[in-house]
Residue frames as qw, qx, qy, qz and C-alpha x, y, z in Angstrom:
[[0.485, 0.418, 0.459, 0.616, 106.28, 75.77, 130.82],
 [0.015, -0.297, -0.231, 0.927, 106.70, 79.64, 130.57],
 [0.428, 0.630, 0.604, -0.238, 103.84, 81.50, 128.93],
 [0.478, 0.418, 0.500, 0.590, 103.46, 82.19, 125.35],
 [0.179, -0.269, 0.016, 0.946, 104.15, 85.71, 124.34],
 [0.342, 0.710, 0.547, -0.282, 101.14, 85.79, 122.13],
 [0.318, 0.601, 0.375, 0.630, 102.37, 88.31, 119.29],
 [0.212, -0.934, -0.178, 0.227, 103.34, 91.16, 121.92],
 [0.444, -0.223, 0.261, 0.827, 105.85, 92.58, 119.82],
 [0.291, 0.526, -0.395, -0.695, 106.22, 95.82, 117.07],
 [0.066, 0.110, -0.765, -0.632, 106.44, 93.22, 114.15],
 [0.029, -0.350, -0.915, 0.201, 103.07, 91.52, 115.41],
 [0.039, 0.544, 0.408, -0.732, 101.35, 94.60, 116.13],
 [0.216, 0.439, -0.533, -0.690, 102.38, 96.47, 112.67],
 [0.056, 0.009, -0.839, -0.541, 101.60, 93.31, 110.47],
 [0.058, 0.639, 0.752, -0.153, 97.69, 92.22, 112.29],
 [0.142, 0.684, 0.371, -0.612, 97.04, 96.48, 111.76],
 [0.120, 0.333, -0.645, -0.677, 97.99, 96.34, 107.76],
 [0.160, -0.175, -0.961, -0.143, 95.82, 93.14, 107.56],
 [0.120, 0.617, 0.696, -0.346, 93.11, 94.60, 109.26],
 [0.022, 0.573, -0.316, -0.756, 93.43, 97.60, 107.41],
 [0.035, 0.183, -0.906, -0.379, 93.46, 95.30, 104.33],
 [0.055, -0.467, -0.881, -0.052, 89.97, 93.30, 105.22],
 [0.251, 0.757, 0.381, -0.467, 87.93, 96.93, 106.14],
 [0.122, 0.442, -0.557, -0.692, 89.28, 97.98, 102.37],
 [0.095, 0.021, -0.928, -0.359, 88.04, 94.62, 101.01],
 [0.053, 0.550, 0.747, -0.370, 84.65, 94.83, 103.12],
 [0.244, 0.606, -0.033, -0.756, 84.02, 98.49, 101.56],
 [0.093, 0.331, -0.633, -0.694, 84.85, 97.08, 98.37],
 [0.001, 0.305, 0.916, 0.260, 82.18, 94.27, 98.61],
 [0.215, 0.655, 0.514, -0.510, 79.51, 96.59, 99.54],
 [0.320, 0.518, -0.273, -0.745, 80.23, 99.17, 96.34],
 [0.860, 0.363, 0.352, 0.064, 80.44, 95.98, 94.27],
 [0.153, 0.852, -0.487, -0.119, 84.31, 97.18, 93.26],
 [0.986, -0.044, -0.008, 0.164, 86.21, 93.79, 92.04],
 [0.513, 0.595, -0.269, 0.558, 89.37, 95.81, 91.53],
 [0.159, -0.531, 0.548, -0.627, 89.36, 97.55, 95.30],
 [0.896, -0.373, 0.222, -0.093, 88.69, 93.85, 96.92],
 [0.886, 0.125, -0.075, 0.441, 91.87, 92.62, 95.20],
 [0.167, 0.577, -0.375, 0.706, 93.71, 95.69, 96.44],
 [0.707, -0.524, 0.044, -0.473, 91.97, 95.09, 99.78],
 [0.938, -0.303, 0.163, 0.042, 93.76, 91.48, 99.76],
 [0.807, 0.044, -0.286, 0.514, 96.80, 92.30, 99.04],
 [0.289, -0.683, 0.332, -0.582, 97.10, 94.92, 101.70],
 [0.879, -0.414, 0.178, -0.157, 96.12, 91.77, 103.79],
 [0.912, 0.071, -0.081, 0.397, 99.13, 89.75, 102.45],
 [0.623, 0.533, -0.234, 0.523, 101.08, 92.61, 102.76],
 [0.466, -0.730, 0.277, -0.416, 100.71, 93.02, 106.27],
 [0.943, -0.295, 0.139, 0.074, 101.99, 89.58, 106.78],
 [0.738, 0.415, -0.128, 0.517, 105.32, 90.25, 104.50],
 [0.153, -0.808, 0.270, -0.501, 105.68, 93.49, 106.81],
 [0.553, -0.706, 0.229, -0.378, 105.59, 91.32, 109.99],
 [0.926, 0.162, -0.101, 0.327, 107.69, 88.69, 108.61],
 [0.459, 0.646, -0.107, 0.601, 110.25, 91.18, 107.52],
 [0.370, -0.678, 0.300, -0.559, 109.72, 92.96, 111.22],
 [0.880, -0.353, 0.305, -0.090, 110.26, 89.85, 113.16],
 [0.847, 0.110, -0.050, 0.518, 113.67, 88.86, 111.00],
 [0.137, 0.657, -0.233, 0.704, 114.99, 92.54, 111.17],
 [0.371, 0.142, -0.625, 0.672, 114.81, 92.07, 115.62],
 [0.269, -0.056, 0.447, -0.851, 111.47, 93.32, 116.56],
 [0.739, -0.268, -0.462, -0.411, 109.68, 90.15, 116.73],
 [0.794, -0.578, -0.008, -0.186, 109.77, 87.93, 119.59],
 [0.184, 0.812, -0.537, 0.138, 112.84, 87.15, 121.23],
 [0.776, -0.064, -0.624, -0.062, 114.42, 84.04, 121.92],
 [0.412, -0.834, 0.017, -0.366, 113.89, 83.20, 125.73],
 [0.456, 0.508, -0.614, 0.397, 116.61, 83.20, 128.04],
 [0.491, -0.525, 0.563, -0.407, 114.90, 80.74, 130.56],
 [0.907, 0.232, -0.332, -0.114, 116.32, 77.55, 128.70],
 [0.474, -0.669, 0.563, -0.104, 118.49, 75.70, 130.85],
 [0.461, 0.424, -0.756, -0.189, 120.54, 72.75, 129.99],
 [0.810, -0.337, -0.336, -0.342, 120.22, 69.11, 131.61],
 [0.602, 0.171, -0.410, 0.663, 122.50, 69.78, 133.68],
 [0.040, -0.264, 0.149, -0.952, 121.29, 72.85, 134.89],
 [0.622, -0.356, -0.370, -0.591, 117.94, 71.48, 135.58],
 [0.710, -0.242, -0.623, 0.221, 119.43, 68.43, 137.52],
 [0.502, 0.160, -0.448, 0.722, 120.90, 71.32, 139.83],
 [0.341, -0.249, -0.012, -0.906, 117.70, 73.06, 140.21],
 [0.729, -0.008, -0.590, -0.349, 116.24, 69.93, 140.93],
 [0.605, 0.052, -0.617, 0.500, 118.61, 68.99, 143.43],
 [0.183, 0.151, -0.306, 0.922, 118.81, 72.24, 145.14],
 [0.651, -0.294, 0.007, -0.700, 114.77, 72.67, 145.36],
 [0.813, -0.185, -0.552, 0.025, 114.61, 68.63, 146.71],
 [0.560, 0.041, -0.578, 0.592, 117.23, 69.85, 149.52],
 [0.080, -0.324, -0.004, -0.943, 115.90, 72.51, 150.16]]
């Protein structure tokens, strides 16, 4: 099995640094004691995830991978490493 990409892309990158962003806003806010800047805090956080949505349909999320082979293809790889 190849190895997961993990969220190395732009859309990944962008959405986790809004969201963090987002939770050190909401952390500030619970120290002052500010109920208005912790709900701005969380939706910074949600809106880091709509960002990296949006970034990952628009082409700079992960890409689909182009070692899928068919079963057909496999048998031949299969073959060819057995003969081999």
């Amino acid at each position: 099995m190849a190895a997961a990409a993990h969220g190395h892309t732009t859309a990944a990158w962008t959405g986790v640094t809004i969201a963090f962003i987002g939770f050190g806003i909401a952390g500030v806010a619970m120290i002052l004691p500010s109920v208005l800047l912790t709900w701005a805090g969380l939706a910074v956080v949600l809106l880091g995830g709509v960002v990296g949505k949006a970034m990952s349909m628009a082409g700079m999320g992960r890409q689909p991978s182009t070692n899928v082979y068919t079963h057909e293809e496999q048998a031949a790889l299969a073959a060819a490493s057995a003969s081999a």
